[in-house]
N, CA, C and O of each residue as an XYZ file, in Angstrom:
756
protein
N      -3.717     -8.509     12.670
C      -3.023     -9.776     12.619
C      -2.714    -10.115     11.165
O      -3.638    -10.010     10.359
N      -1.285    -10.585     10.663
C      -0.670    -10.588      9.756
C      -1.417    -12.510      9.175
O      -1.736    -13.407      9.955
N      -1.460    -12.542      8.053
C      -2.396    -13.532      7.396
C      -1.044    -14.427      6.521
O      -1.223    -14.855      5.381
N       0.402    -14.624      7.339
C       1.632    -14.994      6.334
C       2.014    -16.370      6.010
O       2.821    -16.805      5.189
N       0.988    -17.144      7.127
C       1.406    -18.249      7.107
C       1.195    -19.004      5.881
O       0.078    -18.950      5.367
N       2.027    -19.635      5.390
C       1.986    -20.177      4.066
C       0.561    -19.920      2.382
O      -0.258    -20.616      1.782
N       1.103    -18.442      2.338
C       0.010    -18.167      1.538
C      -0.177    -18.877      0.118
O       0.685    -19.091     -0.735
N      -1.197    -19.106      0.103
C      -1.542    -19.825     -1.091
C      -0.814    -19.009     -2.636
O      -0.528    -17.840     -2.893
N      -0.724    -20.233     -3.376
C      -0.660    -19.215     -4.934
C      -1.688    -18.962     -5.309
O      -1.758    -18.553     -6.468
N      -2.579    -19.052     -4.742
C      -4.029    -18.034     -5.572
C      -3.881    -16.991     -4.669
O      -4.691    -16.185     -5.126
N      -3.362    -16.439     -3.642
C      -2.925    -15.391     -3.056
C      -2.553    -14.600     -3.685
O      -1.720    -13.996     -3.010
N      -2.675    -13.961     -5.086
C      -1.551    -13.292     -5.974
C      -0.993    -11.819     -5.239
O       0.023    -11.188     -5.532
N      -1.907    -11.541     -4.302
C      -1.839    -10.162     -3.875
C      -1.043    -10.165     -2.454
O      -1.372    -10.999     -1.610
N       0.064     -9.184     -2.168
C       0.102     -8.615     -0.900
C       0.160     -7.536     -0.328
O       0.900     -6.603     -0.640
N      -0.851     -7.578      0.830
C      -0.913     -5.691      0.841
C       0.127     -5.461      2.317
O       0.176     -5.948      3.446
N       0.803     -4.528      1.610
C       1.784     -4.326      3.240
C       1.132     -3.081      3.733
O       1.064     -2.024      3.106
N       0.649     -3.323      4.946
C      -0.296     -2.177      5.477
C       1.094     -1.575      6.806
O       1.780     -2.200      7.615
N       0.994     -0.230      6.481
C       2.215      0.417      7.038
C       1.212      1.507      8.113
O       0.579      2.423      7.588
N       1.182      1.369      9.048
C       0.084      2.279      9.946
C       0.634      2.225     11.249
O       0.399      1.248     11.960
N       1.484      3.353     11.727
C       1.896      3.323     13.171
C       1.222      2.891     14.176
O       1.695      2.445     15.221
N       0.267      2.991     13.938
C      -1.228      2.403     15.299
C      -2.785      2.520     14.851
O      -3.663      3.333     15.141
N      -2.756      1.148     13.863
C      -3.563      0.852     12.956
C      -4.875      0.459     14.176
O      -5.948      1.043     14.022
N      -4.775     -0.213     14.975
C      -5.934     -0.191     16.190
C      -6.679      1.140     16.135
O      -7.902      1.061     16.016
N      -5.989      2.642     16.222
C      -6.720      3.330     16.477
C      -7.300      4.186     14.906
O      -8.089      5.124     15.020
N      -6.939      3.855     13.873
C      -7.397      4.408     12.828
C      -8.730      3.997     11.851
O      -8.558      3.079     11.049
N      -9.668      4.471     11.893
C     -10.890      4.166     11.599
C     -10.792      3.738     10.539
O     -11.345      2.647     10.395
N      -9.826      4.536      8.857
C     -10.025      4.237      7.606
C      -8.871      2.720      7.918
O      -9.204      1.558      8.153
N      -7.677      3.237      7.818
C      -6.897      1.707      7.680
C      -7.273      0.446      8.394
O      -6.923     -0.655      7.970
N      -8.048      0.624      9.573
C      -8.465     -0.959      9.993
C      -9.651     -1.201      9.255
O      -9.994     -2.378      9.147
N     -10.385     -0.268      8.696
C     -11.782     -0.794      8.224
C     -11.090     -1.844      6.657
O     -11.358     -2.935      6.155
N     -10.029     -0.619      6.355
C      -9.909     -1.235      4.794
C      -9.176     -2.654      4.828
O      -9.298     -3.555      3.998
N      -8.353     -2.644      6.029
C      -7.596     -3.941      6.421
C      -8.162     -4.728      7.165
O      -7.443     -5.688      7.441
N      -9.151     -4.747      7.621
C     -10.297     -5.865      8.391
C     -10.949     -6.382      6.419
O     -10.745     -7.484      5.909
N     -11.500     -5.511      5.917
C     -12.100     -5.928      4.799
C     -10.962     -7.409      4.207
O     -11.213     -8.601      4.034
N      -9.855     -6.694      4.062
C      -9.241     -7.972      3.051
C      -8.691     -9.107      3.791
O      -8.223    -10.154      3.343
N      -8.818     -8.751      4.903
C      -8.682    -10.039      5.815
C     -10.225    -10.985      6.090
O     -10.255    -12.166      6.436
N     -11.353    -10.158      5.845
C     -11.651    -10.942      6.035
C     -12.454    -12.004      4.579
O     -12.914    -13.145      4.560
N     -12.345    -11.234      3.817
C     -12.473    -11.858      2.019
C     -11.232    -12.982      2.124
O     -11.383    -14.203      2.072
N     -10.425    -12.522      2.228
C      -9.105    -14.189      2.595
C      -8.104    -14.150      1.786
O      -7.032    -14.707      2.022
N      -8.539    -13.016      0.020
C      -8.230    -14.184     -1.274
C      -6.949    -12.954     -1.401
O      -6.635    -12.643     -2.550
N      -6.310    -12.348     -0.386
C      -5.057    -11.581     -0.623
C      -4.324    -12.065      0.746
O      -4.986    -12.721      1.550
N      -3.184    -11.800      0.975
C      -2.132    -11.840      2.104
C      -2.027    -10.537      2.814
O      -1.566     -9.515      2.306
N      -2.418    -10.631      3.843
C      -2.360     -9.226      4.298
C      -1.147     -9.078      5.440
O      -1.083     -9.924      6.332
N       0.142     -7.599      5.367
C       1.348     -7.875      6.318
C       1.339     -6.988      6.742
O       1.875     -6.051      6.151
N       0.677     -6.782      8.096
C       1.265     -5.647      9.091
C       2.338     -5.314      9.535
O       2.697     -5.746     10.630
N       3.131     -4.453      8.793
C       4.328     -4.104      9.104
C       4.388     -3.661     10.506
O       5.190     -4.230     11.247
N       3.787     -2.898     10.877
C       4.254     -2.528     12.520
C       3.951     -3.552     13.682
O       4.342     -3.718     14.837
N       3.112     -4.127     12.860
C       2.955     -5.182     14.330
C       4.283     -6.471     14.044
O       4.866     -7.219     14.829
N       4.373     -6.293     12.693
C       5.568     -7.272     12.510
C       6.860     -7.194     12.965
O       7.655     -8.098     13.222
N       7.004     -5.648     13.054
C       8.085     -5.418     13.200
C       7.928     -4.097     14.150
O       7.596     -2.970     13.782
N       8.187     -4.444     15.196
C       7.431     -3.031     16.663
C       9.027     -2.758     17.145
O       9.351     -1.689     17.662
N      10.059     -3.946     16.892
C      11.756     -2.889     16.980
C      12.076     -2.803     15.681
O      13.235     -3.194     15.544
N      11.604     -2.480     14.678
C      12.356     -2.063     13.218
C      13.542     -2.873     12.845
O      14.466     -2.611     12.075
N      13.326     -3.804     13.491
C      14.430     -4.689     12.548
C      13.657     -5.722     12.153
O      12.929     -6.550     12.702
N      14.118     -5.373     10.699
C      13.342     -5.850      9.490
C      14.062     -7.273      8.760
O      15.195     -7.251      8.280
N      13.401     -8.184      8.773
C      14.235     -9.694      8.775
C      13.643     -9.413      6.887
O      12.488     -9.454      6.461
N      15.104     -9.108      6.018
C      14.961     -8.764      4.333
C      14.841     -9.950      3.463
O      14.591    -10.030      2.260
N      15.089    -10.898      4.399
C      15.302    -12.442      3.625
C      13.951    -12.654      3.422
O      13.599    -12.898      2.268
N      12.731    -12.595      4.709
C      11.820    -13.085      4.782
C      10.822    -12.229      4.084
O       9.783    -12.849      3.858
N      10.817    -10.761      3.597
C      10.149    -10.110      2.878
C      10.403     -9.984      1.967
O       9.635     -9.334      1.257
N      11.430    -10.429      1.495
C      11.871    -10.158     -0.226
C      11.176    -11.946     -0.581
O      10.627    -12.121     -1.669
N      11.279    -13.118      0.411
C      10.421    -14.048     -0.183
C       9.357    -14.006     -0.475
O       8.868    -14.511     -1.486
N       8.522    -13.080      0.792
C       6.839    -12.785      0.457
C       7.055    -12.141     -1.134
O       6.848    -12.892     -2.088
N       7.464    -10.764     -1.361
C       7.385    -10.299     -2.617
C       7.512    -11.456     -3.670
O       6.610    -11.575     -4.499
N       8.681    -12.396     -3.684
C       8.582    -13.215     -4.584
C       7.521    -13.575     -5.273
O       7.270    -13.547     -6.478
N       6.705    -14.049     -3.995
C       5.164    -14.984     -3.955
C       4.083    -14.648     -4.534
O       3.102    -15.386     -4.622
N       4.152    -13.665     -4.920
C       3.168    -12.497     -5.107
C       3.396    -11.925     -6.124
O       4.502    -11.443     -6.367
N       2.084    -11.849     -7.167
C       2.499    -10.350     -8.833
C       2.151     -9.215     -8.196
O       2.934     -8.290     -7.980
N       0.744     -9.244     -7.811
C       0.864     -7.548     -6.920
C       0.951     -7.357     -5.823
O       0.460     -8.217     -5.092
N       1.556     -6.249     -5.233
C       2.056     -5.395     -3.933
C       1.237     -4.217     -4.155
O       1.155     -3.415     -5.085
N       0.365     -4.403     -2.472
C      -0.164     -2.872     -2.286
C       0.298     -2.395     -1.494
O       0.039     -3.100     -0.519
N       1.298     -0.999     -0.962
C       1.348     -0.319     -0.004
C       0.514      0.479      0.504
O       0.637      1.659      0.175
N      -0.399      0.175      1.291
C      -1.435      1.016      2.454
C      -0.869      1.573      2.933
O       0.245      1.087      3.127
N      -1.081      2.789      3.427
C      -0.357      3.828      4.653
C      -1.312      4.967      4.453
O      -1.778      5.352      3.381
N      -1.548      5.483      5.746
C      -1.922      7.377      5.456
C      -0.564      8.433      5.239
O       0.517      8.315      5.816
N      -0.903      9.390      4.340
C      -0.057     10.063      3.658
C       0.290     11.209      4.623
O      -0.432     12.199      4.742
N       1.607     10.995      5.410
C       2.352     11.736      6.663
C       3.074     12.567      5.776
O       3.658     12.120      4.788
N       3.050     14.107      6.187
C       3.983     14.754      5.434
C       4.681     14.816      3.975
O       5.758     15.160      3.488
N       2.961     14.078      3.404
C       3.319     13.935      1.804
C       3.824     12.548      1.231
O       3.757     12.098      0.087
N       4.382     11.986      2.458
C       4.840     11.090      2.286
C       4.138      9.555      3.240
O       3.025      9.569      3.766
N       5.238      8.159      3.275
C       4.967      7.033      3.533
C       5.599      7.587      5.393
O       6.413      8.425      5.780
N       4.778      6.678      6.033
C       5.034      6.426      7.536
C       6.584      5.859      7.639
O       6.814      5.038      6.751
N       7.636      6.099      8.475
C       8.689      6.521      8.245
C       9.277      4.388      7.993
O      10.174      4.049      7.221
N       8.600      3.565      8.721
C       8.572      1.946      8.981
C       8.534      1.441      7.315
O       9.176      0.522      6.805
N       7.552      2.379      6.668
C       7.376      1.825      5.063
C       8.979      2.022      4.560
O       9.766      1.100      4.342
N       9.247      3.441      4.437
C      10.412      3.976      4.421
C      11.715      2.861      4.211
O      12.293      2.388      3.232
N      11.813      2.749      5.443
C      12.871      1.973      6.318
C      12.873      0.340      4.977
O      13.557     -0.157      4.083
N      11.774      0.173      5.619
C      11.432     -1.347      4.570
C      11.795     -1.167      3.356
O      12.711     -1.758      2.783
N      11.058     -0.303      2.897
C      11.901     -0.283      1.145
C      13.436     -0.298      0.997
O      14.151     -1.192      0.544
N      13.823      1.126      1.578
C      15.185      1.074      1.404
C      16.227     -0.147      1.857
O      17.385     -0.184      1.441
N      15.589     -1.270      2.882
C      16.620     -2.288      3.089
C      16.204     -3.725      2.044
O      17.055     -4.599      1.877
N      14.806     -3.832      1.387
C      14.302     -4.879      1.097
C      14.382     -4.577     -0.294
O      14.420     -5.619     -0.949
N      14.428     -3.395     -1.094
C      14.491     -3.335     -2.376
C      16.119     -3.087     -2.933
O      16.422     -2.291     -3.822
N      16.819     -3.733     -2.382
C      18.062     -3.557     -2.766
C      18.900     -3.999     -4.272
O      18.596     -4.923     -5.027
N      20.229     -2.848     -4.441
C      20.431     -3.225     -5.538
C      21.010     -4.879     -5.484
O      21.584     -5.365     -4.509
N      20.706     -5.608     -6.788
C      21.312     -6.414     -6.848
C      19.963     -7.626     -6.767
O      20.144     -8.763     -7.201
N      18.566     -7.177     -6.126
C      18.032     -7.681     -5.792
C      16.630     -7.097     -6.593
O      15.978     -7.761     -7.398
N      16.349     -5.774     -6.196
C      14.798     -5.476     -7.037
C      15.727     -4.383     -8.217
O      15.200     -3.854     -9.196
N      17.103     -4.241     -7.847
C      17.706     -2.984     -9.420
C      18.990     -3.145     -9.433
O      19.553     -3.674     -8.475
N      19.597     -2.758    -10.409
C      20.849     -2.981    -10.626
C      20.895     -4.335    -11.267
O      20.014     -5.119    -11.619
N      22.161     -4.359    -11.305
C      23.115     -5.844    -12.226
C      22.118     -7.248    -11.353
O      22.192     -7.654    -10.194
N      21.672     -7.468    -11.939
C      20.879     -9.011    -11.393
C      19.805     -8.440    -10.486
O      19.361     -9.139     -9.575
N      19.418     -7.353    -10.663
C      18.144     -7.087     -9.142
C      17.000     -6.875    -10.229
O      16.584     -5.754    -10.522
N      16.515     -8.090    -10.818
C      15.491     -8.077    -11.908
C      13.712     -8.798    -10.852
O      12.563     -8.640    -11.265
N      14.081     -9.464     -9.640
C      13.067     -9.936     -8.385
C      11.880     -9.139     -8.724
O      10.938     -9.927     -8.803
N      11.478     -7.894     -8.969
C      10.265     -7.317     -8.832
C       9.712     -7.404    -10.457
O       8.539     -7.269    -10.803
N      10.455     -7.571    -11.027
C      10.089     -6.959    -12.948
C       8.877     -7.543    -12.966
O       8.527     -8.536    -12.326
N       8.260     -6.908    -13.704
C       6.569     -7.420    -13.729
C       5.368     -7.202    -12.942
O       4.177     -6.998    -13.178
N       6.176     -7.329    -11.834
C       4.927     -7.153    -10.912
C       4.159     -5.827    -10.631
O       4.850     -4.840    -10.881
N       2.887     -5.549    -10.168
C       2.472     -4.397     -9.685
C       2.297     -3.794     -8.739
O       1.648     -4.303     -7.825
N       2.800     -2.533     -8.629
C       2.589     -2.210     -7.117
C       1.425     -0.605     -7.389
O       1.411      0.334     -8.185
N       0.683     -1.004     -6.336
C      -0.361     -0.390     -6.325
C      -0.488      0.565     -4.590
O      -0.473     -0.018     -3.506
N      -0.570      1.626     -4.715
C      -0.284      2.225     -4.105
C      -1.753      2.815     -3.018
O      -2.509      3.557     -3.645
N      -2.128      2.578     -1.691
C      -3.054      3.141     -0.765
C      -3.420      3.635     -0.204
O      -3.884      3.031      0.763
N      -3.551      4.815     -0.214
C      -3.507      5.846      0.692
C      -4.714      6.832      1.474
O      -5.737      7.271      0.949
N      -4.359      6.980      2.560
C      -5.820      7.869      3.028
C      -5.349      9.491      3.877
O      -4.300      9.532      4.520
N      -5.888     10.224      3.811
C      -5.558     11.544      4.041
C      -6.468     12.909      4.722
O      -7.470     13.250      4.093
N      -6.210     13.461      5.645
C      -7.258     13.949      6.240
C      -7.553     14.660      5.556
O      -8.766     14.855      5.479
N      -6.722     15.384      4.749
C      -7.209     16.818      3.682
C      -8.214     15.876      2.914
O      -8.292     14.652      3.016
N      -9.148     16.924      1.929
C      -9.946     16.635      0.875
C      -9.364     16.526     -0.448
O      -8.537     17.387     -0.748
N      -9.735     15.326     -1.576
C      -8.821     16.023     -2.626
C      -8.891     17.129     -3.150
O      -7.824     17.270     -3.749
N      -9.696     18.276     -3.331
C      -9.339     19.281     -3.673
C      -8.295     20.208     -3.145
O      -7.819     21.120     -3.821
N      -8.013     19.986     -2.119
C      -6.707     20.387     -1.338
C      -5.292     20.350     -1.846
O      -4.262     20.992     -1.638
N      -5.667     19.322     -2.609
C      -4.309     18.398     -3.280
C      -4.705     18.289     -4.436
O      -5.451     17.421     -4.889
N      -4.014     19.546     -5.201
C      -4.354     20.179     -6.811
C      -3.515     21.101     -6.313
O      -3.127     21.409     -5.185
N      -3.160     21.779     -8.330
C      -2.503     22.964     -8.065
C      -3.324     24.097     -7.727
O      -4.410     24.095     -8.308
N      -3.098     25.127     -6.901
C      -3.730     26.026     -6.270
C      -4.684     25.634     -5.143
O      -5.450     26.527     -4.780
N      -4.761     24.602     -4.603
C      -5.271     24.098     -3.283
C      -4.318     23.982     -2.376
O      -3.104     24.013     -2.578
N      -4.987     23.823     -1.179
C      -3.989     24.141      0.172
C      -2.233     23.382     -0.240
O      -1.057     23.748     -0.226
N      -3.014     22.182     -0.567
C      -1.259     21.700     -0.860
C      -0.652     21.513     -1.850
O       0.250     20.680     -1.941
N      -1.182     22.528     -3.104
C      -0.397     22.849     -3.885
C      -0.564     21.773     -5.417
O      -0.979     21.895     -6.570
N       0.218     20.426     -4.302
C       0.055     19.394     -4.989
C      -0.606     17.835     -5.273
O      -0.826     17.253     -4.211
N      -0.824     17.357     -6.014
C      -2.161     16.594     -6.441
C      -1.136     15.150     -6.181
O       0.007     14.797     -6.473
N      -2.351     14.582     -5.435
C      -1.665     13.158     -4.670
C      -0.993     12.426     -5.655
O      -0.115     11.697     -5.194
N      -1.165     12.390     -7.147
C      -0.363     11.749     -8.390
C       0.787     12.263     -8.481
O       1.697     11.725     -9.112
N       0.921     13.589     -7.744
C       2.557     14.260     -8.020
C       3.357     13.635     -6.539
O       4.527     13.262     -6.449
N       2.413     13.664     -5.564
C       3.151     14.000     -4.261
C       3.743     12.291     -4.262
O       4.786     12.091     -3.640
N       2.918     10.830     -5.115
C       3.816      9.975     -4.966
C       4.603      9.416     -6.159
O       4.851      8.215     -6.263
N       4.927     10.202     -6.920
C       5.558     10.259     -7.797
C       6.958      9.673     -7.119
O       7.530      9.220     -8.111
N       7.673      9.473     -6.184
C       8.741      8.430     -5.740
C       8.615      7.211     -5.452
O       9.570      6.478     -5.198
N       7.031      6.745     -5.463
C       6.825      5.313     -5.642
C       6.387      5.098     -7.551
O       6.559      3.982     -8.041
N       6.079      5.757     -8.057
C       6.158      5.917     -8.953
C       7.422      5.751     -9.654
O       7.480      5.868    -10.878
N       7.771      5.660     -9.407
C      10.199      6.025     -9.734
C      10.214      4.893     -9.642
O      10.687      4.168    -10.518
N       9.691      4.465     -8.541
C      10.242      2.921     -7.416
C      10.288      2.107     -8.518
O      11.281      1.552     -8.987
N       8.979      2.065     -8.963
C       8.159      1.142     -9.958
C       8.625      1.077    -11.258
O       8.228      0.112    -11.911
N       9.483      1.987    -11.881
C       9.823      2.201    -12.899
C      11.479      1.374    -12.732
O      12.037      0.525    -13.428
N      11.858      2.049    -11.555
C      13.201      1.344    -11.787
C      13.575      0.204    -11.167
O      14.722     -0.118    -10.857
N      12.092     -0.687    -10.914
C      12.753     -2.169    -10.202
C      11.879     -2.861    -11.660
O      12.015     -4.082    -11.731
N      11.206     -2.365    -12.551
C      10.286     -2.764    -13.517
C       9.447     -3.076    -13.304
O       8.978     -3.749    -14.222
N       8.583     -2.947    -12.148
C       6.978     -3.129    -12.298
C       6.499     -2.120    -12.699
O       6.973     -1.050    -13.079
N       5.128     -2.666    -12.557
C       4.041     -2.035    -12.843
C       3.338     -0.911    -12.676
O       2.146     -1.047    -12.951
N       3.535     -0.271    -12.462
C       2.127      0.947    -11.175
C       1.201      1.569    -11.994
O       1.248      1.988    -13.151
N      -0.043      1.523    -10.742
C      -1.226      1.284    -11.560
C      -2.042      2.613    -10.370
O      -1.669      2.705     -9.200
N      -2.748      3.189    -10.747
C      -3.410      4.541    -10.253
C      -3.650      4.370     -9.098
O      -4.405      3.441     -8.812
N      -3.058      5.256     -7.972
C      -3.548      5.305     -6.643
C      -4.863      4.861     -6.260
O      -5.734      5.094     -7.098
N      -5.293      4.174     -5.009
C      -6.509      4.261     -4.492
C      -6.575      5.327     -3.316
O      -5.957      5.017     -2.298
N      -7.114      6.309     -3.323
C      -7.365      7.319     -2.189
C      -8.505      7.015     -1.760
O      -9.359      6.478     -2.465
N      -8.689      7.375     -0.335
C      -9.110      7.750      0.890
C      -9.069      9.303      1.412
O      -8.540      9.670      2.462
N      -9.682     10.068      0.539
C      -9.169     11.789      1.544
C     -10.607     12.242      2.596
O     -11.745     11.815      2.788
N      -9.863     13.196      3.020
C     -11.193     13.988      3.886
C     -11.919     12.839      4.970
O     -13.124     12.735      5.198
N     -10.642     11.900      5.645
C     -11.277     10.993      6.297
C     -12.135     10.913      7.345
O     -12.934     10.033      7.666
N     -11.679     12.626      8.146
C     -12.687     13.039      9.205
C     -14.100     13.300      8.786
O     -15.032     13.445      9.577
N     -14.205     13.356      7.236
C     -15.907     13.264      7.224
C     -16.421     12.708      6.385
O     -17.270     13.093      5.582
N     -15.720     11.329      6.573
C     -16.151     10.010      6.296
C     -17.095      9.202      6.459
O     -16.754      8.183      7.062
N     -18.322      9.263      6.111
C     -19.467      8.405      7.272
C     -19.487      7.002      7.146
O     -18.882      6.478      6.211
N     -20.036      6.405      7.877
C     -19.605      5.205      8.024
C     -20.423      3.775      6.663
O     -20.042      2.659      6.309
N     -21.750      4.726      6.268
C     -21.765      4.301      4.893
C     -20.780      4.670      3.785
O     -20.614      3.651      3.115
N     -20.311      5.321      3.470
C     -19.037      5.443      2.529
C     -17.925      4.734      3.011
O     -17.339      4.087      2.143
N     -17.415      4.665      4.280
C     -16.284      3.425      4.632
C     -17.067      2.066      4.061
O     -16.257      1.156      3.885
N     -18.035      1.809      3.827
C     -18.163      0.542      3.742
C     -18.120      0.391      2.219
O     -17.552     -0.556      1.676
N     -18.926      1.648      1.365
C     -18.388      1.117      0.340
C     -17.048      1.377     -0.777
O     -16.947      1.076     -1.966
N     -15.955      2.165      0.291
C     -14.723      2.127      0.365
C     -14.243      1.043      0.325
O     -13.564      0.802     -0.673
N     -14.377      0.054      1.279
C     -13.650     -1.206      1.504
C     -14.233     -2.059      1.070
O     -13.726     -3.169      1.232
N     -15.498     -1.988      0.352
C     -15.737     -2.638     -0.611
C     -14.717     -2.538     -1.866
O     -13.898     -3.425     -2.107
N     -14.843     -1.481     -2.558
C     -13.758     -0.782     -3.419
C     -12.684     -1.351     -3.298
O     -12.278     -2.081     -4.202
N     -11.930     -1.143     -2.092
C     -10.312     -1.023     -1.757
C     -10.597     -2.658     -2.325
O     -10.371     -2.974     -3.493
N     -11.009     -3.407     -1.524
C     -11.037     -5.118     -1.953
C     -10.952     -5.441     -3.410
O     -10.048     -6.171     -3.817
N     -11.927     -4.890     -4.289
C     -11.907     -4.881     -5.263
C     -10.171     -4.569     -5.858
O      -9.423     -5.488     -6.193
N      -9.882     -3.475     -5.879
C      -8.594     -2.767     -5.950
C      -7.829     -3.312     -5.295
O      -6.824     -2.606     -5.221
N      -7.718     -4.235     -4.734
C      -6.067     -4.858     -4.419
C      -6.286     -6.139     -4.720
O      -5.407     -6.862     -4.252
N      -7.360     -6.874     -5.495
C      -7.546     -7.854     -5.695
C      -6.965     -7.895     -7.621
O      -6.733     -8.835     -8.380
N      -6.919     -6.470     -7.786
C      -6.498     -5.950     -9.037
C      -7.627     -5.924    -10.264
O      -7.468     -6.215    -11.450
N      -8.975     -5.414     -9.475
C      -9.765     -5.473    -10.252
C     -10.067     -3.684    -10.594
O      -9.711     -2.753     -9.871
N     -10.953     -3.570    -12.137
C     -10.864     -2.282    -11.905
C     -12.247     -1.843    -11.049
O     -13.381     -2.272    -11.264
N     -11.815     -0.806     -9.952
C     -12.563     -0.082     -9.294
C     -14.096      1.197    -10.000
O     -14.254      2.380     -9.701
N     -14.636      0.649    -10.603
C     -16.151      1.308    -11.752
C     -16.198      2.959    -10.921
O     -15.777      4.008    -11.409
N     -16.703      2.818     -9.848
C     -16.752      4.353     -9.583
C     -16.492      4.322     -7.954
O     -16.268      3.236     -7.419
N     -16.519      5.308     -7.324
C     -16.225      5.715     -6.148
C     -16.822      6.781     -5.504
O     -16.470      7.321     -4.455
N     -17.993      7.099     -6.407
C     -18.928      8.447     -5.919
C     -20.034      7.767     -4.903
O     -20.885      8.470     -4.358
């Protein structure tokens, strides 16, 4: 359940949690139950917000307004964002609006990027199964960030989620809270 109703300005944070069927995913509801239930961020379920993909741009380019940092949550599908994140960017970050001639809306702000992944990170390095290291593989939100002028600030990962125990989810989403609250995250071992 999306937390949109008139978010406070001490709200500085919004995390758009992008999860095709976040009910059944152990890491993204744990990490998105956490900041819902701390309060002190806005939390927007894109799929439940939007279950026919039509994406109302007026009303999400106001949330962004509202807000200095943006976290995109999602598990990392084919290297990439769940296809709904996708969709959203390309209609809500438009020129004119977050780039181009007058699309200055995002400058400043940070977007902080969330991700969880069944591989391990060693998988994701050069010479591991996938070659490439999760700092390369989102290197197009990385771009994003550069050319609407925010911020971006070091991934939070989640890998190897199948052997995850359920003490480390907790102090994951301890973490993640920390980290989208824009604090720095001390360790993660």
């Amino acid at each position: 359940m999306s937390n949109l109703t008139n978010p406070s300005p001490s709200a500085a944070t919004l995390v758009i949690v992008a999860h095709p069927d976040l009910e059944k995913s152990r890491i993204n509801k744990r990490l998105t139950t956490e900041l819902e239930q701390r309060g002190n961020v806005t939390v927007h379920r894109l799929y439940e917000t939007y279950p026919d993909e039509k994406i109302d741009v007026a009303r999400e380019q106001a949330l962004l307004t509202a807000h200095g940092r943006i976290v995109l949550q999602f598990p990392l599908y084919w290297y990439s964002s769940p296809a709904l994140l996708k969709k959203w960017m390309d209609l809500v970050f438009e020129q004119g609006w977050a780039h181009g001639k007058g699309g200055d809306k995002l400058k400043g702000k940070e977007l902080l990027i969330a991700i969880s992944s069944g591989g391990t990170g060693s998988m994701y390095q050069a010479g591991g199964f996938h070659n490439y290291s999760y700092s390369e593989l989102l290197r197009p939100f990385q771009q994003t960030a550069n050319l609407t002028g925010m911020i971006y600030r070091p991934p939070f990962v989640v890998s190897g989620i199948r052997e995850v125990s359920d003490e480390q989810l907790e102090k994951y989403a301890a973490d993640y809270a920390v980290y989208a609250e824009g604090q720095p995250v001390l360790s993660r071992a």
